[in-house]
PyMOL CGO cylinders between C-alpha atoms (Angstrom):
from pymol import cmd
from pymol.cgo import CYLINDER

trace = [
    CYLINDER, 0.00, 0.00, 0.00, 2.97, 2.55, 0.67, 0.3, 1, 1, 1, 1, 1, 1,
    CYLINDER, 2.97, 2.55, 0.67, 3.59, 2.36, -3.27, 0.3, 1, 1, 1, 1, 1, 1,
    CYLINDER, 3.59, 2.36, -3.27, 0.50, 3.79, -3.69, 0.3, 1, 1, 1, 1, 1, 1,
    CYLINDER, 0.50, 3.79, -3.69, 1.26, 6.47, -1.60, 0.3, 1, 1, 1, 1, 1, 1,
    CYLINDER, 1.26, 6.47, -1.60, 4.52, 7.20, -3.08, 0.3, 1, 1, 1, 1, 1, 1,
    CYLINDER, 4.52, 7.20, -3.08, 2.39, 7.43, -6.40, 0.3, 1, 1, 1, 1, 1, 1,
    CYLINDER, 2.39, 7.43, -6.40, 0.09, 10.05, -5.02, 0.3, 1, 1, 1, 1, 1, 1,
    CYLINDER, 0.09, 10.05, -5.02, 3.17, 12.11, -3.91, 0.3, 1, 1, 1, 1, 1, 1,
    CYLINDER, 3.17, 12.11, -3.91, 4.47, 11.72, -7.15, 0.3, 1, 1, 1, 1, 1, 1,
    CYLINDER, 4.47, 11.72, -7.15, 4.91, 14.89, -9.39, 0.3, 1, 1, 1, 1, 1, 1,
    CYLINDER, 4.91, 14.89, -9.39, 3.75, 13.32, -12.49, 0.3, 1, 1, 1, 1, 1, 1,
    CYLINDER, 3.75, 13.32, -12.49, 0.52, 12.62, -10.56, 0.3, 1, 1, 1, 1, 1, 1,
    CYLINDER, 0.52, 12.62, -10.56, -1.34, 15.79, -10.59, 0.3, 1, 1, 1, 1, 1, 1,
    CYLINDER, -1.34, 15.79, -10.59, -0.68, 16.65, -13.75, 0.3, 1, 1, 1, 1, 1, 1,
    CYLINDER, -0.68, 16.65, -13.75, -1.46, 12.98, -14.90, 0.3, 1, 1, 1, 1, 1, 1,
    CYLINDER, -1.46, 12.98, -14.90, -4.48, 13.51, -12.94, 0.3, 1, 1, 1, 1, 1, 1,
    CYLINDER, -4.48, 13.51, -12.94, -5.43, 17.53, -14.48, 0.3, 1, 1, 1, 1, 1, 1,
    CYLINDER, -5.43, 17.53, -14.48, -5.53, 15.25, -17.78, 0.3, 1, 1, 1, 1, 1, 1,
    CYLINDER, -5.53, 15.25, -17.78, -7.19, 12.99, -17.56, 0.3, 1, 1, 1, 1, 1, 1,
    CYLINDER, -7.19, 12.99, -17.56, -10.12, 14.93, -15.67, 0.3, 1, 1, 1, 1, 1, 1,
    CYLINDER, -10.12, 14.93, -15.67, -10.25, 17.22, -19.08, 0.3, 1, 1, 1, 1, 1, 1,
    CYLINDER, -10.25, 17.22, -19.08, -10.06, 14.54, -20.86, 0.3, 1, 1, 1, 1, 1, 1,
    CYLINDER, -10.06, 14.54, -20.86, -12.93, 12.58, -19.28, 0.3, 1, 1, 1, 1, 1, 1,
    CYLINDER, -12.93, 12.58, -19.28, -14.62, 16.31, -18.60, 0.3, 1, 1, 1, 1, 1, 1,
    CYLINDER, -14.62, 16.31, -18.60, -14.96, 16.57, -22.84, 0.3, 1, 1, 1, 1, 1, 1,
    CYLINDER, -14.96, 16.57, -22.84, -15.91, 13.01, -23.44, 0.3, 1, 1, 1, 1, 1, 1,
    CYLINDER, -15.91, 13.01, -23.44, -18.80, 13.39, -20.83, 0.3, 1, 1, 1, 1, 1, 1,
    CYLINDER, -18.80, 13.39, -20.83, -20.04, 17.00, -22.26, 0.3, 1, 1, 1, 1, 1, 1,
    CYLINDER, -20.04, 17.00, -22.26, -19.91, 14.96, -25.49, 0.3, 1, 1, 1, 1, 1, 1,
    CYLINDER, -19.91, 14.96, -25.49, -22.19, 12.56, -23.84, 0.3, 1, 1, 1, 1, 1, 1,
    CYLINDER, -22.19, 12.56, -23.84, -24.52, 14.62, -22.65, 0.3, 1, 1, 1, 1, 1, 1,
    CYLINDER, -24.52, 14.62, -22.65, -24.83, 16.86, -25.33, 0.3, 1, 1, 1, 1, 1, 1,
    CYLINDER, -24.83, 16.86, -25.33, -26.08, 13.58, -27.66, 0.3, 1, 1, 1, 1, 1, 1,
    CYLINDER, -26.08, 13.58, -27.66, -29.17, 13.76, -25.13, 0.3, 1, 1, 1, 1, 1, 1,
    CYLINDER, -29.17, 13.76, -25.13, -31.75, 16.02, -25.23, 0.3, 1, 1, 1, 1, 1, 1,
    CYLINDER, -31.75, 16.02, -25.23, -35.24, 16.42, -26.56, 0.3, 1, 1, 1, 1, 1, 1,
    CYLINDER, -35.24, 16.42, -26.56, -34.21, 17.90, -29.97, 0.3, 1, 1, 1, 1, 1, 1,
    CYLINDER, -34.21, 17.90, -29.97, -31.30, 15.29, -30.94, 0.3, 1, 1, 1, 1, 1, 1,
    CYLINDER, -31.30, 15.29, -30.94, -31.46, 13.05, -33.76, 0.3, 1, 1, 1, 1, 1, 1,
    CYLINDER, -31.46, 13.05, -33.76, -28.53, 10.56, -35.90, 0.3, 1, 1, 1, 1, 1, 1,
    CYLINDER, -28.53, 10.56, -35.90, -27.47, 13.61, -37.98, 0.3, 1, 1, 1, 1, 1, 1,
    CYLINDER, -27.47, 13.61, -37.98, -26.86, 16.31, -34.65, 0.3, 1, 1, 1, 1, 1, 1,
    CYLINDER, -26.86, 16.31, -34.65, -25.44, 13.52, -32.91, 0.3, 1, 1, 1, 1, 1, 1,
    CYLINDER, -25.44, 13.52, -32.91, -22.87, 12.43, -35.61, 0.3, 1, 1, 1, 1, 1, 1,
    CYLINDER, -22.87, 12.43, -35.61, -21.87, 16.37, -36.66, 0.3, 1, 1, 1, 1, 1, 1,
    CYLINDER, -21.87, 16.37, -36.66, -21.19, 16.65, -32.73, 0.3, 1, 1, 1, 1, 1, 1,
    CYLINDER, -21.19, 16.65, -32.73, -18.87, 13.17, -33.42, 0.3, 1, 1, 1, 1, 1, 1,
    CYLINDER, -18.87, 13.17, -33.42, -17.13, 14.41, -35.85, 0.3, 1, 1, 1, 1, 1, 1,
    CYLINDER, -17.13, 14.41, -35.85, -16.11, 17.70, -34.77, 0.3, 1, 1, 1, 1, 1, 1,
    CYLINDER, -16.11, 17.70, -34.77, -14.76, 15.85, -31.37, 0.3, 1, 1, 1, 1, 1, 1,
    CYLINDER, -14.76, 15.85, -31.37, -13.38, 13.10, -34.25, 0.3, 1, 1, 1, 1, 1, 1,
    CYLINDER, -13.38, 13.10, -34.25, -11.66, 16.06, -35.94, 0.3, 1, 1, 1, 1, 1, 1,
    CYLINDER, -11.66, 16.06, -35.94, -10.20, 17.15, -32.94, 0.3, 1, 1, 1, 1, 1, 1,
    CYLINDER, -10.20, 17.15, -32.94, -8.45, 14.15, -32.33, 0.3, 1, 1, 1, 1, 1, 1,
    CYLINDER, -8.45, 14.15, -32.33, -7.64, 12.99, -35.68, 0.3, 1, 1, 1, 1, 1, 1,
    CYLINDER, -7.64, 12.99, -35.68, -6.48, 16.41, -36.86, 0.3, 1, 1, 1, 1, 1, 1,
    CYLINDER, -6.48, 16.41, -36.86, -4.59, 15.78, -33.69, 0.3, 1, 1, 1, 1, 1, 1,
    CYLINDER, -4.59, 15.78, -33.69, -5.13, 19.73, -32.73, 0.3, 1, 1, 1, 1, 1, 1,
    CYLINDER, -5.13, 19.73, -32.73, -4.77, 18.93, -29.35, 0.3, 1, 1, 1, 1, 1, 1,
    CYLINDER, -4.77, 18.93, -29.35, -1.69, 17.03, -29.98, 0.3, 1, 1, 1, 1, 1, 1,
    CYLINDER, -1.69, 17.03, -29.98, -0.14, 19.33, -32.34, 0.3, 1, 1, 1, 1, 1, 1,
    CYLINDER, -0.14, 19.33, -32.34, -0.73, 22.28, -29.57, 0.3, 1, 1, 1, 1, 1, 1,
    CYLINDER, -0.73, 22.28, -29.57, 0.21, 20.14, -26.51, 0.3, 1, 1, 1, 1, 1, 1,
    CYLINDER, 0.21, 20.14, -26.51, 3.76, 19.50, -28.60, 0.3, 1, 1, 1, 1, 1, 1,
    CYLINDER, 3.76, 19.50, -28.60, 4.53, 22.89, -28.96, 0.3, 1, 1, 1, 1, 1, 1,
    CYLINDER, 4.53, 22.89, -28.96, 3.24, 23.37, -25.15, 0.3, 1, 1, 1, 1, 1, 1,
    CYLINDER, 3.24, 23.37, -25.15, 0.33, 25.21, -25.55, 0.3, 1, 1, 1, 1, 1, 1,
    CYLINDER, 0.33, 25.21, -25.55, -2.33, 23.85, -23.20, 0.3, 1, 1, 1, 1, 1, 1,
    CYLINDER, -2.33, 23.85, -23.20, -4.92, 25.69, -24.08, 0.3, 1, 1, 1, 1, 1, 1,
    CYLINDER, -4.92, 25.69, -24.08, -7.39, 22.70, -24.61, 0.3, 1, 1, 1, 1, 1, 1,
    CYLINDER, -7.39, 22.70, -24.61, -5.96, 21.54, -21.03, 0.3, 1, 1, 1, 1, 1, 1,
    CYLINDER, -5.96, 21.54, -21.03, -6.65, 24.58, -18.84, 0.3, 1, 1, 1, 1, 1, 1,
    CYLINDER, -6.65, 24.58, -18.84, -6.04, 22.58, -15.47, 0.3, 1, 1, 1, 1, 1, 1,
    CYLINDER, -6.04, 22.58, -15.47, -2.69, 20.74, -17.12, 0.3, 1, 1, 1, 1, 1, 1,
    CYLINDER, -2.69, 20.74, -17.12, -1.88, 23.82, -18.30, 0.3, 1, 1, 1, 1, 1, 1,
    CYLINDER, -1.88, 23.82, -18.30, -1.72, 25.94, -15.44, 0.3, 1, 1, 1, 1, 1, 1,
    CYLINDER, -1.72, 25.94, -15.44, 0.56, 22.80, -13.55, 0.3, 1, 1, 1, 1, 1, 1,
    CYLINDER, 0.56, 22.80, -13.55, 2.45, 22.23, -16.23, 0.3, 1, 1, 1, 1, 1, 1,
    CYLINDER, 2.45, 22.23, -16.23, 3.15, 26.77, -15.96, 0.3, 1, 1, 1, 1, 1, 1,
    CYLINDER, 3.15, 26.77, -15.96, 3.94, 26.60, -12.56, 0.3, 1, 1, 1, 1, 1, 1,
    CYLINDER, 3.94, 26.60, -12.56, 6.55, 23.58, -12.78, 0.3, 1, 1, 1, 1, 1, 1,
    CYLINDER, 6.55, 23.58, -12.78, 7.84, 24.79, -16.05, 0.3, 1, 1, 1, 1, 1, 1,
    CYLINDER, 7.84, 24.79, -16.05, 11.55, 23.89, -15.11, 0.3, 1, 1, 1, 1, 1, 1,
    CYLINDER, 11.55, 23.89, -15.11, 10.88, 20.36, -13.71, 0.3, 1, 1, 1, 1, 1, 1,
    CYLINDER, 10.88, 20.36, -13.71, 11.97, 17.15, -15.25, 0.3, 1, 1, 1, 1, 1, 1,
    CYLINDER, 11.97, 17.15, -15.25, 8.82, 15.23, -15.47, 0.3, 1, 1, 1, 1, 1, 1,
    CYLINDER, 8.82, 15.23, -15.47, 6.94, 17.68, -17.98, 0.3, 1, 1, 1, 1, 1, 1,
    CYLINDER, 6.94, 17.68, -17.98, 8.59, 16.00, -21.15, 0.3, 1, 1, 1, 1, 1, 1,
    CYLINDER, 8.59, 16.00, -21.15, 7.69, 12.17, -20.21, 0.3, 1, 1, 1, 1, 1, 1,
    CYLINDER, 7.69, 12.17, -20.21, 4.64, 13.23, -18.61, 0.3, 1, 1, 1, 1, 1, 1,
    CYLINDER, 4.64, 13.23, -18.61, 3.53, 15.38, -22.01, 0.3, 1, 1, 1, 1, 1, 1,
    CYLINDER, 3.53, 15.38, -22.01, 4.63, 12.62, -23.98, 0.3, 1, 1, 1, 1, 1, 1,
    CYLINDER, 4.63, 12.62, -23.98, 2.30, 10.22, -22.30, 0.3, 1, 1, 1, 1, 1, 1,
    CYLINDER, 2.30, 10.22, -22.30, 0.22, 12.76, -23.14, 0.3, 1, 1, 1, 1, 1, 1,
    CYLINDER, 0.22, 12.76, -23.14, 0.31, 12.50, -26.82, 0.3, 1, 1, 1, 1, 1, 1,
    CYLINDER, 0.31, 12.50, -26.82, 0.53, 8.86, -27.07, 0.3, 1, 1, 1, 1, 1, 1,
    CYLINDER, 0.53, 8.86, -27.07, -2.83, 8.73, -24.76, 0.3, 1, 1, 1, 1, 1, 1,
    CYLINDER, -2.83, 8.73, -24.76, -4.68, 10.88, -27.47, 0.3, 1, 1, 1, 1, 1, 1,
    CYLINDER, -4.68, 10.88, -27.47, -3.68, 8.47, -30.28, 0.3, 1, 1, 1, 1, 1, 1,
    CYLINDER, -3.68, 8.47, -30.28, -5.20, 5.65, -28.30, 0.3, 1, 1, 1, 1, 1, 1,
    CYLINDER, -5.20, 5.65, -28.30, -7.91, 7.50, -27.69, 0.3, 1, 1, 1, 1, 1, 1,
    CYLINDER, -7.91, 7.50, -27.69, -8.40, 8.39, -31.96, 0.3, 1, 1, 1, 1, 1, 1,
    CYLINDER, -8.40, 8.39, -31.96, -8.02, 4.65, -32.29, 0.3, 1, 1, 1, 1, 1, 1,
    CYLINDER, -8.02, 4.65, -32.29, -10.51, 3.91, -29.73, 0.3, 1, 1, 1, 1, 1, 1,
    CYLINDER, -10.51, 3.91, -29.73, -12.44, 6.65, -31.39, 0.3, 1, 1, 1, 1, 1, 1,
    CYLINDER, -12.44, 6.65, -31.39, -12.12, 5.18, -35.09, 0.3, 1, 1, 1, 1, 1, 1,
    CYLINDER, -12.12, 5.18, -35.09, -12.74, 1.52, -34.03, 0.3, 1, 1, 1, 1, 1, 1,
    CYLINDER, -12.74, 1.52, -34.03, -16.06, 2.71, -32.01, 0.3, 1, 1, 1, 1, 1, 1,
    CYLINDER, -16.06, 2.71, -32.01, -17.12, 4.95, -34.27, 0.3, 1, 1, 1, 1, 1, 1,
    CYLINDER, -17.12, 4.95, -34.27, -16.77, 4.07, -38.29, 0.3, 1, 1, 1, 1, 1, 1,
    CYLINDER, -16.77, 4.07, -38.29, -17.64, 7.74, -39.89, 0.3, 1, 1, 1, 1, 1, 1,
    CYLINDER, -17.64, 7.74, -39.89, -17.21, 6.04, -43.18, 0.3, 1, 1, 1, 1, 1, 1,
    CYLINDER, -17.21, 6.04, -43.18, -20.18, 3.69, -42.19, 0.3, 1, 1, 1, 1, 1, 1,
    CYLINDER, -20.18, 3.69, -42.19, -21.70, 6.36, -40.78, 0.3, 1, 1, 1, 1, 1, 1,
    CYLINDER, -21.70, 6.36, -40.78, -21.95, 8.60, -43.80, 0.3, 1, 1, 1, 1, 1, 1,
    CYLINDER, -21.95, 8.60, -43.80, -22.75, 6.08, -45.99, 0.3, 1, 1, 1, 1, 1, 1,
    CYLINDER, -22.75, 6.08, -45.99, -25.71, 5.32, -43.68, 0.3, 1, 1, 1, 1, 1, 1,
    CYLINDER, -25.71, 5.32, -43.68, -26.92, 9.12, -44.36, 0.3, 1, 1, 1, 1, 1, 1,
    CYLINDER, -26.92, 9.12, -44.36, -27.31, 8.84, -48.28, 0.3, 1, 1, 1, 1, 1, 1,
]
cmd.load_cgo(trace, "trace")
């Protein structure tokens, strides 16, 4: 149990933790917004995609690279007031690789191809 601990008291952990509470903040408004008395296939798959084209235009990775947070407010503002400790280039790296799971993840779940050619 004292590893545990010792993983808490980490440094990578809050920031580990400030991403993946965006991260799980996003995919939950993206949730939510697919309910709603006014949804249908089409709002729900234009909402997809933009998240999609997010990922896959890996915005978010191409800005956290260059260390611009600004879709991570929370990382951001940890990874500002560290700025000279070691951890922020793993830790960011982890980062990056975590998105391109998550586009994976995304693609597998989610076939826009299928979808689209379910729309004509």
């Amino acid at each position: 149990m004292t590893y545990l601990l010792e993983e808490l008291q980490s440094q990578e952990f809050n920031p580990i933790l400030a991403y993946l509470s965006e991260i799980f903040t996003r995919m939950n408004n993206l949730s939510v917004s697919f309910q709603g008395k006014n949804m249908n296939i089409s709002n729900c798959y234009k909402k997809l995609h933009v998240f999609k084209d997010n990922l896959s235009l890996c915005l978010w990775c191409r800005r956290a690279t260059r260390r611009n947070y600004s879709n991570f407010s929370s990382l951001g503002k940890i990874v500002d007031d560290n700025e000279s400790s070691s951890w922020i280039p793993s830790v960011c790296e982890e980062f990056l690789a975590h998105l391109e799971v998550l586009l994976t993840s995304f693609d597998s779940h989610f076939d826009v191809r299928k979808m689209e050619a379910s729309k004509e």
